[in-house]
MMTF fields as JSON, N, C-alpha, C and O atoms, coordinates in Angstrom:
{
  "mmtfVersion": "1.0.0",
  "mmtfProducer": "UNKNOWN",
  "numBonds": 459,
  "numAtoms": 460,
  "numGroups": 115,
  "numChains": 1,
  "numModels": 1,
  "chainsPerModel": [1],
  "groupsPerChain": [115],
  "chainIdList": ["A"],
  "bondAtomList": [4, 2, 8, 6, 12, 10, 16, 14, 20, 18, 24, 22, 28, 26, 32, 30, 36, 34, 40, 38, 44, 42, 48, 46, 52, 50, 56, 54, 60, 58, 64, 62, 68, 66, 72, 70, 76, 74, 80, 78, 84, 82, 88, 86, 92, 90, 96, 94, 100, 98, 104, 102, 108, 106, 112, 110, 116, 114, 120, 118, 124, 122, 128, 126, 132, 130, 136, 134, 140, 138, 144, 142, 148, 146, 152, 150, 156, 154, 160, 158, 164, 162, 168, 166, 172, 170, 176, 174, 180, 178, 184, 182, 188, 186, 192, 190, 196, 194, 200, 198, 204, 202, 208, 206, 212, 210, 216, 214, 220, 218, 224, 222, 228, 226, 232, 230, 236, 234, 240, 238, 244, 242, 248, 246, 252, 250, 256, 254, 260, 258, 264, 262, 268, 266, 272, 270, 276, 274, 280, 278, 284, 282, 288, 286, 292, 290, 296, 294, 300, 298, 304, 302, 308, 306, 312, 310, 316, 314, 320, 318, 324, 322, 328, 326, 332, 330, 336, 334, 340, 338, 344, 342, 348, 346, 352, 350, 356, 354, 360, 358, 364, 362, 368, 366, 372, 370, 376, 374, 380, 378, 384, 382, 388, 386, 392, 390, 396, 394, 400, 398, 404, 402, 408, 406, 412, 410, 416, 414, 420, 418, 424, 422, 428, 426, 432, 430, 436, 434, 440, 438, 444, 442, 448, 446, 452, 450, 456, 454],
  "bondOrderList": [1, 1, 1, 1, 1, 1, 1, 1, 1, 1, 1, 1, 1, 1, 1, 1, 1, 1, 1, 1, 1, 1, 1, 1, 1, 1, 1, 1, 1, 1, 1, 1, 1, 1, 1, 1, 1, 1, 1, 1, 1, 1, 1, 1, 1, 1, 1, 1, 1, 1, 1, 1, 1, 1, 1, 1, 1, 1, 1, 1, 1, 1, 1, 1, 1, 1, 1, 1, 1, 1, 1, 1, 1, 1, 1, 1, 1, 1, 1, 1, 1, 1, 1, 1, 1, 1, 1, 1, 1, 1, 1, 1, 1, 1, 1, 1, 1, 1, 1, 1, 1, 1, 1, 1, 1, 1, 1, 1, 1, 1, 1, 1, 1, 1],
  "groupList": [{"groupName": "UNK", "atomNameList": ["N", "CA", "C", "O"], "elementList": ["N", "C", "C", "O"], "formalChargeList": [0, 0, 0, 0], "bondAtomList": [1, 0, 2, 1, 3, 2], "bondOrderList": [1, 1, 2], "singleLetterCode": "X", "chemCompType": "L-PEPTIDE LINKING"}],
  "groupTypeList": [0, 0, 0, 0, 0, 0, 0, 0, 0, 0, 0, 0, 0, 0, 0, 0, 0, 0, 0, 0, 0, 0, 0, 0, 0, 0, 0, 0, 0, 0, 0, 0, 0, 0, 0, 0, 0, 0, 0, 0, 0, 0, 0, 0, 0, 0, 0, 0, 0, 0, 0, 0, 0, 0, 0, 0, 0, 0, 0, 0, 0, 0, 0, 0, 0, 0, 0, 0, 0, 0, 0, 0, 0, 0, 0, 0, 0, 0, 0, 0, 0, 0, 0, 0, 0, 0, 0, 0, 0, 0, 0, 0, 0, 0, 0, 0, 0, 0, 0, 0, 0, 0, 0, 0, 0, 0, 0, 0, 0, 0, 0, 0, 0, 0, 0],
  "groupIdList": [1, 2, 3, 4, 5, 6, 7, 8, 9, 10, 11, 12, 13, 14, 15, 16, 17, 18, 19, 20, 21, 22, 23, 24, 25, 26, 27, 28, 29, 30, 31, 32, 33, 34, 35, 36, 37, 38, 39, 40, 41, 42, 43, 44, 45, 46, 47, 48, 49, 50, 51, 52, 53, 54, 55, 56, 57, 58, 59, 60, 61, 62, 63, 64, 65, 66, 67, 68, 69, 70, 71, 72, 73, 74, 75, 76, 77, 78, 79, 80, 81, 82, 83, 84, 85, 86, 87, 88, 89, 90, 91, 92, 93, 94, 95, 96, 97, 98, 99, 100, 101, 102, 103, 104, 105, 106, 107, 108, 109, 110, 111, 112, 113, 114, 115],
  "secStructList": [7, 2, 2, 2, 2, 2, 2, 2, 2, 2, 2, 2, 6, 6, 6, 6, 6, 6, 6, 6, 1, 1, 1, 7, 3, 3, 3, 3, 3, 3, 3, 3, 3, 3, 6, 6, 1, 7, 7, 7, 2, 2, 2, 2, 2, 2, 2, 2, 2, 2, 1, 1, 6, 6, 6, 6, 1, 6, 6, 7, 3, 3, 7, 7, 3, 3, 3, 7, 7, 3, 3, 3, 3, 6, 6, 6, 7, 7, 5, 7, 7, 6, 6, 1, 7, 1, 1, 7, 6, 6, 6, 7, 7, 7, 3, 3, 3, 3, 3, 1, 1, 7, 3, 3, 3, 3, 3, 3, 3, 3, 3, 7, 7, 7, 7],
  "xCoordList": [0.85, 0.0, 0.899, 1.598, 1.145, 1.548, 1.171, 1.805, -0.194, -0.338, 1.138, 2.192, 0.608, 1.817, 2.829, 2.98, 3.496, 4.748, 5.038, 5.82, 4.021, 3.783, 3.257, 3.643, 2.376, 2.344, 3.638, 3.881, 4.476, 6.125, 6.563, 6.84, 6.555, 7.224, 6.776, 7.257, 5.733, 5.286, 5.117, 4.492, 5.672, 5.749, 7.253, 7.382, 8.33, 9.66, 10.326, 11.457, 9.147, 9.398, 8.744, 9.42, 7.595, 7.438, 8.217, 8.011, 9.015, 9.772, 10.937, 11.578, 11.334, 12.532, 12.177, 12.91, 10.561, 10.705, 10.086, 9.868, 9.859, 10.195, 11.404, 11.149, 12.29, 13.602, 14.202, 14.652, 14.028, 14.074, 13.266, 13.441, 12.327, 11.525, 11.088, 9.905, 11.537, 11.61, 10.69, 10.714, 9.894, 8.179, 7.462, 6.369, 7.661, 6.595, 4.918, 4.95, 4.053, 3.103, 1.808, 1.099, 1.603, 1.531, 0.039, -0.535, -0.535, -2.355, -3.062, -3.792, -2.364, -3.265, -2.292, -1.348, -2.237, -1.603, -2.25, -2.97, -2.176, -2.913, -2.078, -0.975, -2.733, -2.052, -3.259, -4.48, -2.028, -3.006, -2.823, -1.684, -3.656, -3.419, -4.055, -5.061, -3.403, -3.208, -4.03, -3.871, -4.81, -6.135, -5.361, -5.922, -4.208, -3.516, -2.246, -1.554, -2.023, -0.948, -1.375, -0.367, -2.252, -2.373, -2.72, -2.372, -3.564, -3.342, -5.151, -6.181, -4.984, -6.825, -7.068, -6.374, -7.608, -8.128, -8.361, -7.839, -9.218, -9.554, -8.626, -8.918, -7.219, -6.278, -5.653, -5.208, -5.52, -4.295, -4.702, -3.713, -5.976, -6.294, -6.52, -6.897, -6.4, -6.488, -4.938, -4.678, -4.122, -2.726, -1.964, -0.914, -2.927, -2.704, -2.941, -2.387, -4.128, -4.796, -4.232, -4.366, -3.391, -2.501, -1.067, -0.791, -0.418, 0.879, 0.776, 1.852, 0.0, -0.326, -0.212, 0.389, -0.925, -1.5, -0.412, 0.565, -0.573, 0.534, 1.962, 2.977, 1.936, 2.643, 3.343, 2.964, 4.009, 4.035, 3.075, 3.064, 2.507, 1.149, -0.236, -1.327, 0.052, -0.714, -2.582, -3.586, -2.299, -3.809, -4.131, -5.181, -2.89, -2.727, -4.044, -4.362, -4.936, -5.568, -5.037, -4.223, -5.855, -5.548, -6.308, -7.263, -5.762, -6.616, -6.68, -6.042, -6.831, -6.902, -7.676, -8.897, -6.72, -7.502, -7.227, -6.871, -7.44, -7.097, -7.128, -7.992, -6.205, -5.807, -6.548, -6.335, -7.543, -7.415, -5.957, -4.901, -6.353, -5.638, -5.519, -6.513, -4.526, -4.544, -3.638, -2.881, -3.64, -2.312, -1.913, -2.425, -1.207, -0.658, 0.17, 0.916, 0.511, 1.267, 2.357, 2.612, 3.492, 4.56, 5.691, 6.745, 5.174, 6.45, 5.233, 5.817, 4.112, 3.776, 2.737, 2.157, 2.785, 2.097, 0.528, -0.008, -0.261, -1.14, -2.427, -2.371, -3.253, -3.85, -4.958, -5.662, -4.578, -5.265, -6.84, -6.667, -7.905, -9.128, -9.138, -8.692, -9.555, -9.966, -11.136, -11.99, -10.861, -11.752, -11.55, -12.489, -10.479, -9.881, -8.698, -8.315, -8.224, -7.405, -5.923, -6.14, -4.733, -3.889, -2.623, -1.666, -3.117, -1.984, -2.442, -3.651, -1.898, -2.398, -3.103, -2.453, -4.305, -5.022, -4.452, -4.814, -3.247, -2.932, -1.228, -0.807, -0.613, 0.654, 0.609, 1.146, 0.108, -0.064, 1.087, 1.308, 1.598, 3.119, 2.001, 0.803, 2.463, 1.932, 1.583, 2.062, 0.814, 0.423, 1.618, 2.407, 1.385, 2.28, 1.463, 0.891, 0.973, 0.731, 1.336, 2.453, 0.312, 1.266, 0.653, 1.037, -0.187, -1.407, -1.847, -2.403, -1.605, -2.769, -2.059, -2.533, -0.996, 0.218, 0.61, 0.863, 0.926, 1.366, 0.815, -0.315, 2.09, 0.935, 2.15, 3.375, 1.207, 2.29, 1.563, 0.365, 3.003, 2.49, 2.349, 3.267, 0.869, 1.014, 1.169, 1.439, 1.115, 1.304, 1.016, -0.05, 1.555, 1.486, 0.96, 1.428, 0.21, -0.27, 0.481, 0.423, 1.235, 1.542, 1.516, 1.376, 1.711, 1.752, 3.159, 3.536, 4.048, 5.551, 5.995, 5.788, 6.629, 6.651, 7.89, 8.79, 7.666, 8.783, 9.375, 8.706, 10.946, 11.133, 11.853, 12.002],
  "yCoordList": [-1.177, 0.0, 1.245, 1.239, 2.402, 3.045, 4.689, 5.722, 4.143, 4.959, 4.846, 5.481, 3.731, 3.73, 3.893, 5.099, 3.649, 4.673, 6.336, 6.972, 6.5, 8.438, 8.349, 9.417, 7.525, 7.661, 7.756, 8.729, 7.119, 6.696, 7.952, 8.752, 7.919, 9.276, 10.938, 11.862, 10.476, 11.815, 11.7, 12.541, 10.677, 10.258, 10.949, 11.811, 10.34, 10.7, 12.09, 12.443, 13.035, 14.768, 15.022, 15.505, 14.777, 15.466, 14.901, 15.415, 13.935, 13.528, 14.456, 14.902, 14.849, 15.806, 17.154, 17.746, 17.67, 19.419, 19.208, 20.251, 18.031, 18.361, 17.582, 17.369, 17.31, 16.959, 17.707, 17.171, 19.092, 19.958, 20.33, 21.332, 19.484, 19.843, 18.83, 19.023, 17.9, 16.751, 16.836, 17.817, 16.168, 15.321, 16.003, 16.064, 16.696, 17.633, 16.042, 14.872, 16.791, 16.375, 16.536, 17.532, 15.944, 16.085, 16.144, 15.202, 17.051, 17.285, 16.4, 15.41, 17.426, 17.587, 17.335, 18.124, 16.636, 16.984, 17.544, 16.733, 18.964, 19.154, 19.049, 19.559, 18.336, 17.52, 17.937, 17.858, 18.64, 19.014, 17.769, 17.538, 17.123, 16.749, 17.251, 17.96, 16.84, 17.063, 16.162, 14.969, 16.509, 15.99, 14.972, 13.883, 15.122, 14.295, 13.597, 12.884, 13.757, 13.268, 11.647, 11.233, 10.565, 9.5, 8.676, 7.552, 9.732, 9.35, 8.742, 9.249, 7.62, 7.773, 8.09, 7.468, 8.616, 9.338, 8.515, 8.702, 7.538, 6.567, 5.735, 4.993, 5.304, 4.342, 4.978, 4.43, 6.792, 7.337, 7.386, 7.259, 7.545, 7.646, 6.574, 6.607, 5.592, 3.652, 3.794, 3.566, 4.141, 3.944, 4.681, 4.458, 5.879, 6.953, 6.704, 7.193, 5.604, 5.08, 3.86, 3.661, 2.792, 2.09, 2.491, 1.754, 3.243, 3.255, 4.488, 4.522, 5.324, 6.117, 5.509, 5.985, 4.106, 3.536, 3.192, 2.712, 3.51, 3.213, 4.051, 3.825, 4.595, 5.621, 7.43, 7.926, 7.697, 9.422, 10.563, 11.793, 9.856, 10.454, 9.872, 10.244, 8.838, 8.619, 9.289, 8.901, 10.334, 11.334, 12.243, 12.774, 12.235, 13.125, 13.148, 12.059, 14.281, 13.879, 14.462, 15.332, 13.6, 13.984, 14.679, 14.242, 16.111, 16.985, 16.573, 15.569, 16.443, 16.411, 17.334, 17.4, 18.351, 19.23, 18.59, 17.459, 19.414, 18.53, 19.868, 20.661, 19.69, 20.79, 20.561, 19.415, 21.173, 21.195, 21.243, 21.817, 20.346, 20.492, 21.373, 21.651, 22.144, 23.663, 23.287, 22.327, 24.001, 23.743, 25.552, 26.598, 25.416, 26.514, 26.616, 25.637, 27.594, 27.428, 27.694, 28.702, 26.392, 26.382, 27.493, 27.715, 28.165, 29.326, 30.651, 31.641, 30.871, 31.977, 32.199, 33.235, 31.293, 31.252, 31.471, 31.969, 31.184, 31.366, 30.341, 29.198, 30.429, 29.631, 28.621, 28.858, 27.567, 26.793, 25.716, 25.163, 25.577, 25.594, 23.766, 22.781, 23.838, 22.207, 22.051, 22.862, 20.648, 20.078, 20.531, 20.26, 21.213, 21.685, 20.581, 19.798, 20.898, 20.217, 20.676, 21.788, 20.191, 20.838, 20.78, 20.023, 22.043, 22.991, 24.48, 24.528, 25.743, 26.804, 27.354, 27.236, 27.999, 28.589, 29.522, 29.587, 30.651, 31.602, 31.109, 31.566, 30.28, 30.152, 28.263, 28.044, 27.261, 26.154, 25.189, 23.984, 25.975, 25.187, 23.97, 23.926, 23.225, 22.085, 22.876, 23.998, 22.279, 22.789, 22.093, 21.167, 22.876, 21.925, 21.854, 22.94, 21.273, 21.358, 22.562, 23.067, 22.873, 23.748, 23.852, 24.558, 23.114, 22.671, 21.44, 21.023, 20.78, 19.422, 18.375, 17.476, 18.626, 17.06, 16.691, 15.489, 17.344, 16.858, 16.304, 15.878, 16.451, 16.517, 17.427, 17.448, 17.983, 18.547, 18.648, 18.58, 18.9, 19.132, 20.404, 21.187, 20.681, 22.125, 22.432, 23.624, 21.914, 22.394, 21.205, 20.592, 21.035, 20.03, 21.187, 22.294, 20.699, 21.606, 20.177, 18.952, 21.238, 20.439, 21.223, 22.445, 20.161, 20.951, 20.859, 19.769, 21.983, 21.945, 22.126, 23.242, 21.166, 21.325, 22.588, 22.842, 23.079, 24.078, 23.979, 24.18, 23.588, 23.523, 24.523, 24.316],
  "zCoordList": [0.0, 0.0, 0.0, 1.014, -0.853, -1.24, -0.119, 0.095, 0.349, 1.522, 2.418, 2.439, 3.094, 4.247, 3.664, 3.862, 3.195, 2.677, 3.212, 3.919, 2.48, 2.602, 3.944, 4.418, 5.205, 6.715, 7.064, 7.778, 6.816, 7.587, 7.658, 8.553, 6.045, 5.707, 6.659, 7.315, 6.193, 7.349, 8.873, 9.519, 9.39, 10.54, 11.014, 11.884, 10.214, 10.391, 10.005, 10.339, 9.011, 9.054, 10.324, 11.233, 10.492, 12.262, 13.604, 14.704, 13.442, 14.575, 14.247, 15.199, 12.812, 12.696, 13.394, 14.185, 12.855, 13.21, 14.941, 15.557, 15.569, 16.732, 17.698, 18.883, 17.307, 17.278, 18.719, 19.732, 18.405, 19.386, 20.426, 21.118, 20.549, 21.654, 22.575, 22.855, 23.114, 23.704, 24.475, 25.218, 24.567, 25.253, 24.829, 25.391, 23.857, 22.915, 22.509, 22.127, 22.808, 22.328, 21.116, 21.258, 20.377, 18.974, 19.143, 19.688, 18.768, 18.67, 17.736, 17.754, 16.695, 15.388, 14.045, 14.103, 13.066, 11.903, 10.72, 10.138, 10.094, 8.692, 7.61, 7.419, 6.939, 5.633, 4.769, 4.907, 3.372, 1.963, 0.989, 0.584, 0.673, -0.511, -1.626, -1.616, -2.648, -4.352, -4.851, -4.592, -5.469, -6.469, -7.335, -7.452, -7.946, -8.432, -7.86, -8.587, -6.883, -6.146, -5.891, -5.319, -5.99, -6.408, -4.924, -4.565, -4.211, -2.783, -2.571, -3.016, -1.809, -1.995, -0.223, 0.581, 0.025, 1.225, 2.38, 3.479, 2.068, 2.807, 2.905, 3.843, 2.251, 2.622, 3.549, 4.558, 3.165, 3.866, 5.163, 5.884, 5.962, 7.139, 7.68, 8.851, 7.165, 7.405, 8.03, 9.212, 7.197, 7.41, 8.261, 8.864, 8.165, 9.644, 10.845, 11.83, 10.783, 12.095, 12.774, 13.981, 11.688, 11.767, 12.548, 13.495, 12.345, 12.434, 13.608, 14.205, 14.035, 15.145, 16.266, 17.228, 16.248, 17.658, 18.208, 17.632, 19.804, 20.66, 20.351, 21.01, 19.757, 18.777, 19.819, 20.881, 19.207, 19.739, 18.736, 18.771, 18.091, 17.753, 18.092, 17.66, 18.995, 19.457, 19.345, 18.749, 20.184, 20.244, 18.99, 18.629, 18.468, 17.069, 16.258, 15.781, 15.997, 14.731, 13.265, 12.954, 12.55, 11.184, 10.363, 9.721, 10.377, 9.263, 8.069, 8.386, 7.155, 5.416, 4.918, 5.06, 4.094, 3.218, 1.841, 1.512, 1.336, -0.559, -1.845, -2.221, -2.093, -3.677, -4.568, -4.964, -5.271, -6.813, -7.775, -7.511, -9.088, -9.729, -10.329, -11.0, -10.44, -11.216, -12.64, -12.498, -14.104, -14.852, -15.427, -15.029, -16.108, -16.667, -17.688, -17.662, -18.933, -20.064, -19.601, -18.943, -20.037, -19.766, -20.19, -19.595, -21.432, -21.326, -21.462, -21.904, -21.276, -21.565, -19.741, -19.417, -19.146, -17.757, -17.902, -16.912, -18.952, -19.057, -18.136, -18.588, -17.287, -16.991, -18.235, -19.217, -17.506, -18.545, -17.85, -16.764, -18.402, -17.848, -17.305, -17.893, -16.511, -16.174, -17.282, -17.639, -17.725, -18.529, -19.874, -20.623, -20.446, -21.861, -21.832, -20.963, -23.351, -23.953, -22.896, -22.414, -22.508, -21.747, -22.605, -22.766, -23.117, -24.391, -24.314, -24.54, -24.072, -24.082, -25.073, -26.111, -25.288, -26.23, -26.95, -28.125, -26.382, -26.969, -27.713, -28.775, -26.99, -27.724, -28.269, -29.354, -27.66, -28.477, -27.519, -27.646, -26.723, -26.231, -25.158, -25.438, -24.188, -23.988, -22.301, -22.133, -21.212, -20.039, -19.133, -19.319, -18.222, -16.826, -15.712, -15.804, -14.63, -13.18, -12.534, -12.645, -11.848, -10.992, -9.447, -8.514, -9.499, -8.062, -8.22, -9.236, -7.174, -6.541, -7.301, -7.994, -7.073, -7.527, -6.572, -6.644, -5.125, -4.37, -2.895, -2.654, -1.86, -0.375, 0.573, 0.692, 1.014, 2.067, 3.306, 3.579, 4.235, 5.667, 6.026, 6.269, 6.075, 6.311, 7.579, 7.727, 8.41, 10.0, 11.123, 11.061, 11.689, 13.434, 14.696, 14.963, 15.105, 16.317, 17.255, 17.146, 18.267, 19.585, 20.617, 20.671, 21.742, 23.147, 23.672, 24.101, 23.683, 24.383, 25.742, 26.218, 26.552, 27.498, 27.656, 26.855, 28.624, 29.159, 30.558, 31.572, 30.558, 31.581, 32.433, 33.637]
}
């Protein structure tokens, strides 16, 4: 499952950005995904719910927002329409992505201890 992969993965960037904050406790995670980033929703929170338990995310929940796919002309930046051909109307050159390919972590809410 191609989910858990990308859980691990995002398991082991939030153990990095709190690296520095030792017995830090992890709330909340918000995670964007990309309309095309190849992720199906329901595996990723299967796999979130998996690999959490007993875990230092334990209580953590999991936000999921989600990108539209956006594209654009590759040398003239022209936006190009969902549901059109993906080649620009005004110069012919071919489209690129430029939204909702990926996933990112947009933010960890935690609680830091201070000593």
């Amino acid at each position: 499952m191609h989910e858990l992969s990308l859980i691990q993965a995002l398991f082991a960037e939030v153990e990095t950005q709190l690296a520095p904050h030792a017995g830090a406790r992890v709330c909340a995670l918000h995670v964007r995904v990309g309309e095309l980033a190849g992720v199906d929703p329901e595996l990723f929170r299967s796999a979130y719910e998996v690999c959490r338990n007993g875990g230092p995310l334990a209580a953590a929940e999991l936000e999921l927002s989600f990108e539209p796919a956006e594209w654009q002309c590759s040398v003239c930046q022209a936006d190009i329409s969902r549901g059109t051909v993906l080649a620009c109307s005004r110069c012919g050159e071919p489209a690129r992505l430029t939204r909702g390919g990926a996933i990112f972590l947009d933010r960890i809410e935690a609680e830091i201890q201070h000593v």
